[in-house]
PAKEMI-825711 format. One record per residue (C-alpha): x, y negated, z; residue in one letter. Coordinates in Angstrom, 1 decimal. Example, Ala and Ser with C-alpha at 12.3 -4.5 7.8 and 13.67 -1.06 7.14 Angstrom:
2
+--------+--------+--------+----+
|      X |      Y |      Z | aa |
+--------+--------+--------+----+
|   12.3 |    4.5 |    7.8 |  A |
|   13.7 |    1.1 |    7.1 |  S |
+--------+--------+--------+----+
END
This chain:
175
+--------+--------+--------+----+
|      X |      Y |      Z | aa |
+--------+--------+--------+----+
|    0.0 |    0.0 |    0.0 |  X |
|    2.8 |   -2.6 |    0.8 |  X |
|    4.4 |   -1.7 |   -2.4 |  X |
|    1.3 |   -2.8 |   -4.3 |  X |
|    1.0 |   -5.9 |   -2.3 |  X |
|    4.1 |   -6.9 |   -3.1 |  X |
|    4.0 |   -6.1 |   -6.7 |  X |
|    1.0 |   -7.4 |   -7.2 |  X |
|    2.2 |  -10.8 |   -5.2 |  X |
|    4.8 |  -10.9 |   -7.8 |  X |
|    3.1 |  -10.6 |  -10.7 |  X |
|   -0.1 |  -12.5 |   -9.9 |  X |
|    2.5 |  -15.5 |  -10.0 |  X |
|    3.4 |  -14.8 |  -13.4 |  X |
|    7.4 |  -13.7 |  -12.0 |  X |
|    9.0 |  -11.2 |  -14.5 |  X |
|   10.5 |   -8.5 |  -12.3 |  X |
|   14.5 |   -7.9 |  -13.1 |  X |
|   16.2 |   -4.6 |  -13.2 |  X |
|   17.2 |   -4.8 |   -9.4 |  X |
|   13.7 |   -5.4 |   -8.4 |  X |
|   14.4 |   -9.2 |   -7.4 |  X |
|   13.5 |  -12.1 |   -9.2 |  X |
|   15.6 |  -15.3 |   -9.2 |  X |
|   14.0 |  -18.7 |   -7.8 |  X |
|   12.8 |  -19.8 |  -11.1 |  X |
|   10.8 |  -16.9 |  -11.6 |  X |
|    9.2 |  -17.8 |   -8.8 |  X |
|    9.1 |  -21.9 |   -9.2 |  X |
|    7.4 |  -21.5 |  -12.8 |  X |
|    4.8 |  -19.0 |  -11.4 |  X |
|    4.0 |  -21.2 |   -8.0 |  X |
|    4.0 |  -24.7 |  -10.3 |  X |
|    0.4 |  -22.8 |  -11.4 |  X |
|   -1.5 |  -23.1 |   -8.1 |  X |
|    0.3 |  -26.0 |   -6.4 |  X |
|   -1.5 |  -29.5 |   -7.8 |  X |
|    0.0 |  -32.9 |   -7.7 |  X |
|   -2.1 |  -36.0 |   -6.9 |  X |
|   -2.0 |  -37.6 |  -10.6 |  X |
|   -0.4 |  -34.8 |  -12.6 |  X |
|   -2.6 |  -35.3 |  -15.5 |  X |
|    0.0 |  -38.0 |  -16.1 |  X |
|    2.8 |  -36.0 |  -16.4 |  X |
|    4.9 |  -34.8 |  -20.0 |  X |
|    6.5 |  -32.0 |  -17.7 |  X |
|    7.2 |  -30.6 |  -14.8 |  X |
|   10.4 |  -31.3 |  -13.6 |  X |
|   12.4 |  -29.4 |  -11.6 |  X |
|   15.3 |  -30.6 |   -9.7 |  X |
|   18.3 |  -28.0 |   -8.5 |  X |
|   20.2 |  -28.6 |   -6.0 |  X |
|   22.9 |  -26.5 |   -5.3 |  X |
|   25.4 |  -24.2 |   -7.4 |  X |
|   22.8 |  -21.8 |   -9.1 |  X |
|   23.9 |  -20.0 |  -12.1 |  X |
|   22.9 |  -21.4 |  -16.0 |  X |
|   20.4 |  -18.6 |  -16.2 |  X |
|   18.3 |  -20.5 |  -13.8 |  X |
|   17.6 |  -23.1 |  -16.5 |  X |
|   17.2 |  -21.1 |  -18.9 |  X |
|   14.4 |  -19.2 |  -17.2 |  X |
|   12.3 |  -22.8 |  -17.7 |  X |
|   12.8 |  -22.7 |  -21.8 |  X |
|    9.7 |  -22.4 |  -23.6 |  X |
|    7.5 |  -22.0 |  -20.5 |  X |
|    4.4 |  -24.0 |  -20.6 |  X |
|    2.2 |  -24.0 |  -17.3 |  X |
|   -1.0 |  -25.9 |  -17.1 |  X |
|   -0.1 |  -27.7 |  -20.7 |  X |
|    3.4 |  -29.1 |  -19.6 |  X |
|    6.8 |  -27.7 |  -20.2 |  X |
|    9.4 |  -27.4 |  -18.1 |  X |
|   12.3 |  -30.2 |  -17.3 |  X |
|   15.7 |  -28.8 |  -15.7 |  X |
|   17.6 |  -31.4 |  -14.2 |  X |
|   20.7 |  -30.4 |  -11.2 |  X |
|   21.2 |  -33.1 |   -8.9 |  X |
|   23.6 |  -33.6 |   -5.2 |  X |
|   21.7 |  -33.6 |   -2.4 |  X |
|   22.3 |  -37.9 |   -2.3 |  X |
|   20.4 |  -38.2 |   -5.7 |  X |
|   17.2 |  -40.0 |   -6.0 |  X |
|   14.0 |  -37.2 |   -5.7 |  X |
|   11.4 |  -40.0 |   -7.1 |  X |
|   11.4 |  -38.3 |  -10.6 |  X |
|   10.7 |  -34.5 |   -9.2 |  X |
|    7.8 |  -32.4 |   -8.9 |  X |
|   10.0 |  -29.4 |   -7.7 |  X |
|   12.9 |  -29.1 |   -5.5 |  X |
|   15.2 |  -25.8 |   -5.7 |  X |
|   16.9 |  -25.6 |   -2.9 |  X |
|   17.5 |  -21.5 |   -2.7 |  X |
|   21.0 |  -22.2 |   -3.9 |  X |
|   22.7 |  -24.7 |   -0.3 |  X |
|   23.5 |  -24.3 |    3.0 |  X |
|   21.1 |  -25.2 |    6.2 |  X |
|   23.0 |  -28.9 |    7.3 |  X |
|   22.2 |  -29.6 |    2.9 |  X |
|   18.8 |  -28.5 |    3.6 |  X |
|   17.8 |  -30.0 |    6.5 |  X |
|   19.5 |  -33.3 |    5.0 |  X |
|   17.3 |  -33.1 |    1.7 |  X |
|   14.4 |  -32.4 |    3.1 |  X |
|   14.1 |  -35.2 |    5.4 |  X |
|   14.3 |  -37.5 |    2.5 |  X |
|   11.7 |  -35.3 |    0.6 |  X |
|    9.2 |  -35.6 |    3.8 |  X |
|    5.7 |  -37.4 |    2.7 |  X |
|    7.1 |  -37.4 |   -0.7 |  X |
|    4.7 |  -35.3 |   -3.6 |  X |
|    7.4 |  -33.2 |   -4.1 |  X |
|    7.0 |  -29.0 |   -3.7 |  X |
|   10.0 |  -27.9 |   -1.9 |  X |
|   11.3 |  -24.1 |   -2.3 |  X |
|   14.0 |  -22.3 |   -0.4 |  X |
|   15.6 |  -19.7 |    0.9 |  X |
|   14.2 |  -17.6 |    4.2 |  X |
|   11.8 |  -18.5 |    7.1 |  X |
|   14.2 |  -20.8 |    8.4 |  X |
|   13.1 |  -23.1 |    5.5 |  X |
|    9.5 |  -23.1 |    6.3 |  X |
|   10.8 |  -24.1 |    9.8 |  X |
|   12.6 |  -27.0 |    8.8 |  X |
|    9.9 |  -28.3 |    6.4 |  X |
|   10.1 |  -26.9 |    3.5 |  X |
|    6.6 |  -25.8 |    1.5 |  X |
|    7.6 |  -22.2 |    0.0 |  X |
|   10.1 |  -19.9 |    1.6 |  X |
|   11.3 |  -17.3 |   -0.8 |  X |
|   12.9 |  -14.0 |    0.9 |  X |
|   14.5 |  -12.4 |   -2.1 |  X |
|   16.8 |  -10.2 |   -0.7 |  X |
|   17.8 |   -8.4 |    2.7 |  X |
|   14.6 |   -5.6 |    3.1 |  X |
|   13.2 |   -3.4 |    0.3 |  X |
|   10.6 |   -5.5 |   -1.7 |  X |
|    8.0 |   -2.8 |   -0.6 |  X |
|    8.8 |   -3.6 |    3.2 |  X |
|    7.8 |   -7.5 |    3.4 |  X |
|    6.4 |  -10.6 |    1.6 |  X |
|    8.1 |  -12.2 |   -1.2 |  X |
|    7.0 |  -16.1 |    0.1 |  X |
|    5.3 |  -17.7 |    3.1 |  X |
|    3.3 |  -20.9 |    2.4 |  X |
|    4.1 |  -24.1 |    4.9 |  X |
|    0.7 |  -25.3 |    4.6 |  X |
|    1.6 |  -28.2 |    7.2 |  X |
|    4.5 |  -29.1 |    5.2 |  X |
|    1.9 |  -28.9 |    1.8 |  X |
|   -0.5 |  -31.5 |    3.8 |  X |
|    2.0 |  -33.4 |    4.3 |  X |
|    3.4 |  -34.0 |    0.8 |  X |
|    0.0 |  -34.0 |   -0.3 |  X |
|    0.0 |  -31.3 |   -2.6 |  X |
|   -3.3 |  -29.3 |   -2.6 |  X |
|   -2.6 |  -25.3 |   -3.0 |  X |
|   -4.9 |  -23.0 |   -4.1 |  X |
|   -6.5 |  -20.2 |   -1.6 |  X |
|   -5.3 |  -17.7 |   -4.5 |  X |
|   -1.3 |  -18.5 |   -4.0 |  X |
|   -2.3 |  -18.1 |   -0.5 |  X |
|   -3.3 |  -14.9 |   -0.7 |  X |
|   -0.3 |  -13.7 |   -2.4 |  X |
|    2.2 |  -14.9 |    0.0 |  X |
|    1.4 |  -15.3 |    4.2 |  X |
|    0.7 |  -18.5 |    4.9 |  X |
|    2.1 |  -20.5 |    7.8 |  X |
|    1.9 |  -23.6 |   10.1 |  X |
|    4.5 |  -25.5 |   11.6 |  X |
|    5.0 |  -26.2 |   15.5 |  X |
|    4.6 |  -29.6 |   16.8 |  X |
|    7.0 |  -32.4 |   15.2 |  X |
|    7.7 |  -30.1 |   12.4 |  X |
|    5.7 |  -30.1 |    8.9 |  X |
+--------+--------+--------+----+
END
């Protein structure tokens, strides 16, 4: 039953499984970007994804030719001192905690859907928390949901990404 869950999780958010079983963060990014909605998306040309970190080529690559909701995918790497005003998506699965916890803070309030690596992400603010590797994929969930950290970037979420992923809520002080 777990096995199913978690293949179903997968696919249901349109993320190609690779050979190893895992799927790298743009998998995941492309399929989330279809039930996470942005306050005035409509005016968007494309969704634009901002990588932080040293993640390998393949990564942008995995946004060519992807359309989601009408838009096409942007790929643009930036340091974790760059200006966020021009991203819908932040890909932070690639940096270390003290880069994380610094990029986030300037990302709180901001519409901006932040994904990372591990529950310690979701504890320090971030929206989607990807655990990619560590347990079999049968044994656990692929994502957990910040749904604190979601109200507080605005961004709605639908109850069907929900479902594929757990959802959480922050303690006190934290989104």
């Amino acid at each position: 039953m777990a096995a199913a869950l978690a293949c179903a999780a997968t696919h249901a958010v349109g993320v190609e499984m690779q050979a190893d079983g895992l799927s790298n963060s743009a998998e995941y990014i492309a399929g989330f970007v279809r039930y996470v909605h942005w306050q005035g998306e409509e005016q968007l040309h494309a969704w634009n994804i901002c990588i932080v970190g040293n993640l390998p080529a393949e990564q942008d690559r995995a946004y060519a030719g992807r359309i989601v909701r009408g838009k096409p995918f942007s790929v643009r790497r930036i340091d974790a001192e760059a200006t966020l005003a021009d991203c819908q998506v932040l890909d932070l699965t690639a940096v270390d905690a003290a880069t994380t916890d610094k990029v986030l803070a300037r990302a709180r309030r901001l519409p901006i859907l932040a994904v990372g690596s591990g529950s310690g992400f979701c504890s320090s603010g971030g929206q989607i928390c990807l655990h990619l590797d560590g347990a079999a994929a049968a044994d656990r969930q692929k994502f957990e949901v910040n749904v604190s950290a979601m109200k507080e970037a605005a961004l709605g979420v639908s109850a069907r990404l929900l479902t594929l992923g757990s959802s959480r809520t922050a303690s006190k002080g934290v989104p």
